[in-house]
ZADO-684826 format. One record per residue (C-alpha): residue in one letter; x, y, z. Coordinates in pm, whole numbers, padded with zeros to 5 digits, always signed. Layout:
<atoms>
AXYZ
...
</atoms>
This chain:
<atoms>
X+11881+11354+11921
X+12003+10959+11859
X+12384+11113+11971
X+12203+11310+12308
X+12017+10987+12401
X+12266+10708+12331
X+12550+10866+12487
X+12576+10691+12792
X+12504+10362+12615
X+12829+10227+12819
X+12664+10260+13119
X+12422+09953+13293
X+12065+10021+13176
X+11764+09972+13388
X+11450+09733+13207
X+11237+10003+13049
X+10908+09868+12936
X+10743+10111+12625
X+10387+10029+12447
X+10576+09910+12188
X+10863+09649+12370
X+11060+09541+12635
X+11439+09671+12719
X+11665+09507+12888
X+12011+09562+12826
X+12235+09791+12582
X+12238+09623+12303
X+11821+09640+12282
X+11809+10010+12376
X+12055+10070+12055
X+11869+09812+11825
X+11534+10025+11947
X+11623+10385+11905
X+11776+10285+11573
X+11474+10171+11429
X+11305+10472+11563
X+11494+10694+11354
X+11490+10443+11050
X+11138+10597+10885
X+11118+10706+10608
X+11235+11062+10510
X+10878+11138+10367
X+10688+11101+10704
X+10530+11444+10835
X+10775+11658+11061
X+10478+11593+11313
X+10485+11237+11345
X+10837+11291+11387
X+10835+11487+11629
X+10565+11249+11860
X+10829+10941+11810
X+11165+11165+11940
X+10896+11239+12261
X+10887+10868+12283
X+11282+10838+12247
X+11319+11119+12553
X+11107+10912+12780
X+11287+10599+12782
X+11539+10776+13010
X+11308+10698+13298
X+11165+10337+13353
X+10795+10531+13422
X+10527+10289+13253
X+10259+10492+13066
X+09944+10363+12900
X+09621+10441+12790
X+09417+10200+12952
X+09378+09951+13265
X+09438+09671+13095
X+09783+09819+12932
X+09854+09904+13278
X+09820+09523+13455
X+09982+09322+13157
X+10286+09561+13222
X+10293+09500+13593
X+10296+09136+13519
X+10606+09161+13294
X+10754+09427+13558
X+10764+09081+13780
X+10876+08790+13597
X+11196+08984+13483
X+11206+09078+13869
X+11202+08709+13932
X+11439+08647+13669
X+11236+08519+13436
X+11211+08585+13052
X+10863+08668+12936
X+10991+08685+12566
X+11196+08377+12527
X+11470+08307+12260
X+11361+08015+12137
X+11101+07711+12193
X+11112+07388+12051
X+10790+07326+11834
X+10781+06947+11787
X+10505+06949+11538
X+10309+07175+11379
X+09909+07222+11469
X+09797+07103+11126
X+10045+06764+11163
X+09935+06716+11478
X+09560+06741+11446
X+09598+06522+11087
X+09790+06252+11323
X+09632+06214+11641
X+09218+06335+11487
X+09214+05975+11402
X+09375+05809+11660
X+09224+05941+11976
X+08936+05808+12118
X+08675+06042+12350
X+08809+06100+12673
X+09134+05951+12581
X+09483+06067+12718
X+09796+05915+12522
X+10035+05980+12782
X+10332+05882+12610
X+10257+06067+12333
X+10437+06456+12421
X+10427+06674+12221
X+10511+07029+12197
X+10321+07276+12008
X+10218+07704+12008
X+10027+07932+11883
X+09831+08274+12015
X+09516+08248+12261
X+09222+08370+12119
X+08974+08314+12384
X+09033+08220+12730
X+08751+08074+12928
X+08802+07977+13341
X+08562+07678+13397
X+08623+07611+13744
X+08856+07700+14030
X+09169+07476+13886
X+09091+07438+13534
X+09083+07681+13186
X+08998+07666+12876
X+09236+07808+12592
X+09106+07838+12219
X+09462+07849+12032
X+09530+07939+11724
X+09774+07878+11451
X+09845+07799+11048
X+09479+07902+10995
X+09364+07668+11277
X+09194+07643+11588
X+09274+07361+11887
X+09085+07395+12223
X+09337+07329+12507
X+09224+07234+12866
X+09378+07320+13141
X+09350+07114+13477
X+09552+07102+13772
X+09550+06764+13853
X+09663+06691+13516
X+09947+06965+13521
X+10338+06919+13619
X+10247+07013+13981
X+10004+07246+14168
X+10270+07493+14203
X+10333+07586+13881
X+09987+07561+13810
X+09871+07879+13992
X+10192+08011+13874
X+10175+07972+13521
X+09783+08022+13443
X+09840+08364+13681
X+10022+08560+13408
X+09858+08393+13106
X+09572+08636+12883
X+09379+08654+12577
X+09616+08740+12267
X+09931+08603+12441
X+10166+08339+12227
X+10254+08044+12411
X+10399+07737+12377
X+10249+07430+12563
X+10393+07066+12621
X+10123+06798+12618
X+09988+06517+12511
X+09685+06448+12275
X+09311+06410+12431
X+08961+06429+12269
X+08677+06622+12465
X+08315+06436+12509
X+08175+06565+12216
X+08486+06399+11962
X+08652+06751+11956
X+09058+06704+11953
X+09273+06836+12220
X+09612+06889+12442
X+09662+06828+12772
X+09959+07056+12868
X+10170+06915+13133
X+10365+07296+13068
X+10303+07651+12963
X+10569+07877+12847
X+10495+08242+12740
X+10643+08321+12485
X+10504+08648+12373
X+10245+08862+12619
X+10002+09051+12426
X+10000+09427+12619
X+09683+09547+12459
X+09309+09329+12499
X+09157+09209+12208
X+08834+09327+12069
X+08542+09086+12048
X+08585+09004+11685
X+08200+09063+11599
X+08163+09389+11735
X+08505+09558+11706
X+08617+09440+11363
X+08280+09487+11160
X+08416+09800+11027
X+08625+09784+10733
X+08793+10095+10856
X+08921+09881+11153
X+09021+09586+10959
X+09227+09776+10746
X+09377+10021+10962
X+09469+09720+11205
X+09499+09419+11008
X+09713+09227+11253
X+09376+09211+11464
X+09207+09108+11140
X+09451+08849+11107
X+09412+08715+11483
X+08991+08694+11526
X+08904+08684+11197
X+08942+08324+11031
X+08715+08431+10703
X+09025+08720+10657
X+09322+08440+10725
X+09152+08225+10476
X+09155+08477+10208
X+09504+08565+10229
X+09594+08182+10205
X+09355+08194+09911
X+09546+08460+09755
X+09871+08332+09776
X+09739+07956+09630
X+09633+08193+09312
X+09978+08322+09292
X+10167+08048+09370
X+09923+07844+09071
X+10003+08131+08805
X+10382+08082+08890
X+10369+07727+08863
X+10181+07747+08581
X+10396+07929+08356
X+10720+07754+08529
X+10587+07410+08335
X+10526+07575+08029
X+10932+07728+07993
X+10860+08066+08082
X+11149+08243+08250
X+11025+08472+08570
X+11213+08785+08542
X+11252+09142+08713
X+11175+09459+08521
X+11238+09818+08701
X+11004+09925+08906
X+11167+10295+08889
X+11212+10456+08524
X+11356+10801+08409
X+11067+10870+08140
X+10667+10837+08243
X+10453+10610+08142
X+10164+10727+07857
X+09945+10887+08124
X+10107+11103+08291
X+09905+11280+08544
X+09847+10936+08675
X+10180+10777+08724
X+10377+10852+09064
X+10665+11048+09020
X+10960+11036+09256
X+11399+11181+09277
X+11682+10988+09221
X+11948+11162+09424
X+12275+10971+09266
X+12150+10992+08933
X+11965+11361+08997
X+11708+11310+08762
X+11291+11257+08778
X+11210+10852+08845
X+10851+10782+08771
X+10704+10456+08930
X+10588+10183+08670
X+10247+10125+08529
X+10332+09874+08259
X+10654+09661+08213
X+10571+09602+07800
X+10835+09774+07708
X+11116+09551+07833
X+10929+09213+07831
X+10906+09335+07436
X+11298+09391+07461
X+11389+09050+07604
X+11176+08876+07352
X+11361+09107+07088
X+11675+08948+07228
X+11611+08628+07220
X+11441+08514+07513
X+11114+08395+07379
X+10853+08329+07662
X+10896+08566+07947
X+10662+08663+08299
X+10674+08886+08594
X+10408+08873+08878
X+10506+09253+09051
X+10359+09553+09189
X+10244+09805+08980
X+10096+10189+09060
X+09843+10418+08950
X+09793+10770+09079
X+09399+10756+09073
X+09133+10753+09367
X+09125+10421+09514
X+08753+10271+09580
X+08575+09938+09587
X+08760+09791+09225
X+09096+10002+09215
X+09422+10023+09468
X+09650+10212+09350
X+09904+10005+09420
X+09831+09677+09323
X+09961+09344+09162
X+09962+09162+08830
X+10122+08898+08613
X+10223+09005+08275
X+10402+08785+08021
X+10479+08774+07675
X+10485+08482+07446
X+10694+08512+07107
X+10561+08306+06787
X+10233+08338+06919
X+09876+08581+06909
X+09582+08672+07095
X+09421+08399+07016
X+09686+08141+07134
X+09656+08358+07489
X+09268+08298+07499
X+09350+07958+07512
X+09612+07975+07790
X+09356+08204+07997
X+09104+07988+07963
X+09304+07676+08059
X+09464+07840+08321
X+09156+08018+08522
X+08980+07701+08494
X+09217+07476+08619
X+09333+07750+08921
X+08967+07827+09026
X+08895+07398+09041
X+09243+07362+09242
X+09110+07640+09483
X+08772+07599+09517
X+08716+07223+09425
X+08480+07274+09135
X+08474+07515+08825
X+08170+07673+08932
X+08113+07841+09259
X+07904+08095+09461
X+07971+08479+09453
X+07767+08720+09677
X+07809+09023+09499
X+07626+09303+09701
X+07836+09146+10042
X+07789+08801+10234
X+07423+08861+10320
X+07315+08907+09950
X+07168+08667+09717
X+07457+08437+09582
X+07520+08408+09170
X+07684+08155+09041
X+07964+08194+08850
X+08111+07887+08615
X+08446+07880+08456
X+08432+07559+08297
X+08593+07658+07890
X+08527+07796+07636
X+08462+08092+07745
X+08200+08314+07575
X+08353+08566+07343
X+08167+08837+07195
X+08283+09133+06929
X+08314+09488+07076
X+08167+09658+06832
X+07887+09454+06700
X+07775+09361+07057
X+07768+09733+07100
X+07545+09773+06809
X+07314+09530+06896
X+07279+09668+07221
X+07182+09990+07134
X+07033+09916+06837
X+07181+10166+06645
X+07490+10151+06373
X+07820+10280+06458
X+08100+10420+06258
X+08299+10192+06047
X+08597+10129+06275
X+08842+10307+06039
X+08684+10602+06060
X+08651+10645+06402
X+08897+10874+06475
X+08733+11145+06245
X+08557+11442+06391
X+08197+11343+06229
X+08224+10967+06456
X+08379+11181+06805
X+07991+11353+06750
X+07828+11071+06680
X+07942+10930+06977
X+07903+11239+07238
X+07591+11277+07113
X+07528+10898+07177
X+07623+10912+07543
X+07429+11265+07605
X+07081+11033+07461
X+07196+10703+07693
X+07268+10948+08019
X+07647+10787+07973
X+07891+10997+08168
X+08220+11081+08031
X+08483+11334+08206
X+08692+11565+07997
X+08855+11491+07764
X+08599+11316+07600
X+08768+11156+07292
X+08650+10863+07074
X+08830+10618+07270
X+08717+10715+07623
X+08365+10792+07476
X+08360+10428+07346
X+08512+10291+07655
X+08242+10477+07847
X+07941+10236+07639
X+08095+09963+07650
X+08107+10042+08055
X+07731+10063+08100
X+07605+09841+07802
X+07819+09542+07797
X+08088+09461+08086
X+07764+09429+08366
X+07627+09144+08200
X+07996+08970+08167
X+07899+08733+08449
X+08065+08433+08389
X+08431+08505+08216
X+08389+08669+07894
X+08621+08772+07651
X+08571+09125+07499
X+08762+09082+07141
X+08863+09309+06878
X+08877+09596+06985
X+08923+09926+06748
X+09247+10057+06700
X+09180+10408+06826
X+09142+10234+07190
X+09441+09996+07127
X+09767+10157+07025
X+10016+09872+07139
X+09820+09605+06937
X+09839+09487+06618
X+09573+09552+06350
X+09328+09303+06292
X+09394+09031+06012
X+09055+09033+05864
X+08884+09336+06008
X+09047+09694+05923
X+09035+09947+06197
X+09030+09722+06475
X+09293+09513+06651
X+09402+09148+06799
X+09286+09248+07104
X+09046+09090+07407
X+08969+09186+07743
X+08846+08999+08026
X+08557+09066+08248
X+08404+08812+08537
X+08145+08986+08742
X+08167+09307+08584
X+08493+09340+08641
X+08768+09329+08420
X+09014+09133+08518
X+09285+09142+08224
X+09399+09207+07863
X+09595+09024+07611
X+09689+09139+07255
X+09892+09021+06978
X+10188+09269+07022
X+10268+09537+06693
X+10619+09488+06593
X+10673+09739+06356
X+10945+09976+06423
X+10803+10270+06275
X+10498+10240+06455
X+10612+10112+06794
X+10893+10312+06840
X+10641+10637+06897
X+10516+10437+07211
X+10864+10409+07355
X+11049+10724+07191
X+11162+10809+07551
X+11376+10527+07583
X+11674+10499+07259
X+11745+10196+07355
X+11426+10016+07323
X+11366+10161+07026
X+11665+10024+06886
X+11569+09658+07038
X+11224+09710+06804
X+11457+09788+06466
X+11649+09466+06533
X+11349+09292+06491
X+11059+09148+06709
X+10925+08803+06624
X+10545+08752+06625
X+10412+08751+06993
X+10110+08807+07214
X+10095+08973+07569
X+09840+08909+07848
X+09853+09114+08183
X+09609+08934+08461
X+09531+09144+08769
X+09598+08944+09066
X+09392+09165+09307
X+09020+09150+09119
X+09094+08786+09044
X+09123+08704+09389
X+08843+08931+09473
X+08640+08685+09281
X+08776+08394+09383
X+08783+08470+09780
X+08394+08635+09737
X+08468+08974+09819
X+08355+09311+09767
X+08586+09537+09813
X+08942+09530+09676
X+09097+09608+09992
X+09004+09287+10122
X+09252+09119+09918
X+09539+09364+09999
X+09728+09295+10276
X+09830+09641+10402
X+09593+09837+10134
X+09663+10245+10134
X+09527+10444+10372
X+09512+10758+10534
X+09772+10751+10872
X+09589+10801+11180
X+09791+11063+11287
X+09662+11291+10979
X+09302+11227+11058
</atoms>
């Protein structure tokens, strides 16, 4: 099909305008059917098929939409690159950005006042367009997360001419560039006056009414680039998230941690593995599984003699997504040698507190956990925070005596248990062993009231293989996990370095194994999930909020 179409690529080709862009010459009619046939191989034969349709009709310049509005913006194009003019320019100088120039000239313009010899040239995308009068506008113009309300008047424009000429093909959603000079409407709100509007980008389809259109969640994440454009609670988010990241990086930078890259792609599964994503490796014809922990070779490089090591990377988990679980999402995990859980508490504690005052100004702050229109908790992370024994607390909350913790992985405590969650209405899916029954309780009867951050510690050792057994307490380990709001949001452990008991966790992989018999110093690992913590720390509900592009279900399957 690419060899049918492309043939006569020698030959002069006519503009051809598609939904999708604008082709003018050779060279953009090969970039474009290129990176039509640059999916990938997975897509369904169908939507295949619709995008070679797509391919076939760019032999004739025909313009074919879906709506009215499509239909004019195209027409508009059609003419300026009749009249030899470029509606998606190469380049435009930006002489300052919107935040410099609103944190320069906020303070220094009076109401009503015009520095005319201060020009400036700055752009961003019209959000809302507004015609107050016969020869003047109203733009709303947005960029770097903020708004600036541009007025447009003719009297005040290069000439009358250009004027007509240039407000004529400007709409809502178009990028533009505008050279002006600073102003302040009546009511102390800053300004531009543009002396000159450039297009720069046209936007081809019309913008919902943020309110109305963009309520849905389905719509937000389906079409997040309108998200992005009328929603400035969504923008702020994303900024939000990328502060946390950026604070966990910087973080462990200043205390001699080396970031480092573990595979993503590796040729045995991890523990689970009806859950883990399995893929081909065509020059190495073997079974790749995608990663759902990267212990194993932080461990390694500790073993060899790198002793404080992080990654912040994506990690995947073939389960149902919902409200609390993507299942592809993003942590940090690092691994400290010469050092225990207990030594981690005290990083996490430092760390979340510090992070959550640099982002939000204060370590306490208002969550609305039922959505924005539900009554607000407060949530303070302001150290220590609380820590509370699995077991006991489990005890006490039921009110009842559990198996001592070494004996839980008898048959007698596996009854005890069932028969526990059967009495408490506690649901547990097959297989229902010890540790998921346990996990189950500790679900309903203690991670709910984890408002604030709260350390879960010590757990037993039937839920905690990779962790070392506790110093004081036998049958449980050096472990804690993390909840805020219910949710948990992490794990650290101090790491088991014995050989002969490790090496059954990793007996897929020789080489690891003989990393562990070389011998692994003391250390401790914490893995933070970046995608609940920012859930928390943005106020959201749903976990695909923080995602930018979260998994879901093409249109073209529905």
């Amino acid at each position: 099909m690419l060899r049918v179409v492309t043939r006569d690529l020698g030959r002069s080709v006519n503009p051809v305008l598609t939904k999708n862009c604008l082709i003018t010459n050779n060279q953009q009619l090969c970039h474009f059917l290129v990176s039509k046939f640059s999916f990938h191989n997975g897509f369904k034969r169908q939507y295949q098929q619709k995008q070679e349709q797509k391919i076939i009709e760019l032999s004739t310049p025909v313009i074919k939409s879906k709506n009215e509005y499509f239909e004019k913006r195209c027409d508009i194009i059609k003419k300026l690159i009749e009249e030899k003019e470029d509606p998606y320019p190469h380049k435009f100088h930006v002489s300052m950005s919107l935040t410099d120039f609103i944190n320069k000239y906020n303070s220094q313009v009076k109401e009503e006042e015009i520095l005319e010899n201060e020009i400036q040239n700055i752009a961003g995308r019209i959000i809302s367009l507004e015609k107050t009068d016969v020869n003047s506008f109203v733009y709303e113009v947005y960029s770097e997360g903020l708004n600036i309300k541009v007025k447009i008047q003719e009297n005040l424009y290069k000439d009358i001419e250009s004027f007509k000429k240039d407000t004529d093909k400007i709409c809502c959603g178009d990028v533009i560039g505008i050279v002006g000079v600073p102003t302040k409407f009546k009511t102390g709100q800053l300004s531009i006056v543009p002396q000159k509007i450039i297009l720069l980008s046209p936007c081809l389809q019309q913008l919902p009414v943020a309110n109305a259109e963009l309520s849905k969640k389905e719509t937000r994440y389906n079409q997040r680039y309108l998200d992005l454009i009328l929603n400035n609670k969504s923008r702020k988010r994303f900024f939000d998230r990328a502060k946390i990241i950026s604070f966990v990086r910087k973080y462990l930078d200043e205390m001699k941690f080396l970031e480092i890259e573990t595979p993503v792609m590796n040729a045995y599964p991890s523990e689970n593995k009806d859950t883990t994503f399995k893929s081909y490796h065509d020059d190495l014809n073997i079974d790749i599984f995608m990663r759902m922990s990267s212990d194993l070779h932080h461990k390694a490089l500790i073993g060899e003699g790198i002793e404080r090591v992080y990654e912040i990377g994506r990690k995947f988990i073939n389960k149902k997504n919902n409200e609390t679980h993507h299942s592809e999402f993003t942590t940090c995990e690092f691994y400290m040698a010469y050092a225990d859980y207990n030594d981690l508490m005290s990083i996490t504690e430092n760390m979340l507190s510090e992070m959550v005052k640099k982002i939000t100004g204060s370590c306490k702050f208002q969550y609305n956990p039922d959505g924005p229109e539900s009554e607000s908790i407060e949530i303070d992370f302001t150290p220590p925070f609380k820590k509370i024994p699995l077991i006991k607390t489990l005890e006490d909350k039921l009110n009842v005596k559990l198996p001592s913790a070494n004996e839980l992985n008898t048959i007698e405590s596996n009854k005890f248990l069932d028969d526990l969650c059967i009495k408490h209405n506690v649901e547990c899916q097959s297989p229902r062993t010890t540790a998921r029954l346990l996990d189950k309780l500790v679900g309903k009867f203690i991670e709910n009231s984890c408002i604030n951050p709260t350390f879960i510690i010590d757990h037993p050792e039937i839920m905690s293989p990779l962790a070392k057994g506790h110093r004081f307490e036998k049958g449980l380990t050096e472990r804690f996990d993390i909840f805020i709001m219910g949710h948990k949001i992490g794990h650290g452990y101090s790491v088991l370095t014995n050989p002969y008991l490790n090496n059954s966790k990793c007996i897929n992989d020789e080489d690891l194994c003989t990393t562990f018999e070389l011998g692994l110093p003391p250390l401790a690992g914490l893995i933070i999930g970046i995608d609940r913590l920012a859930m928390i720390l943005t106020n959201s509900n749903d976990i695909k909020d923080v995602i930018l592009f979260p998994s879901i279900k093409p249109n073209f399957l529905n």
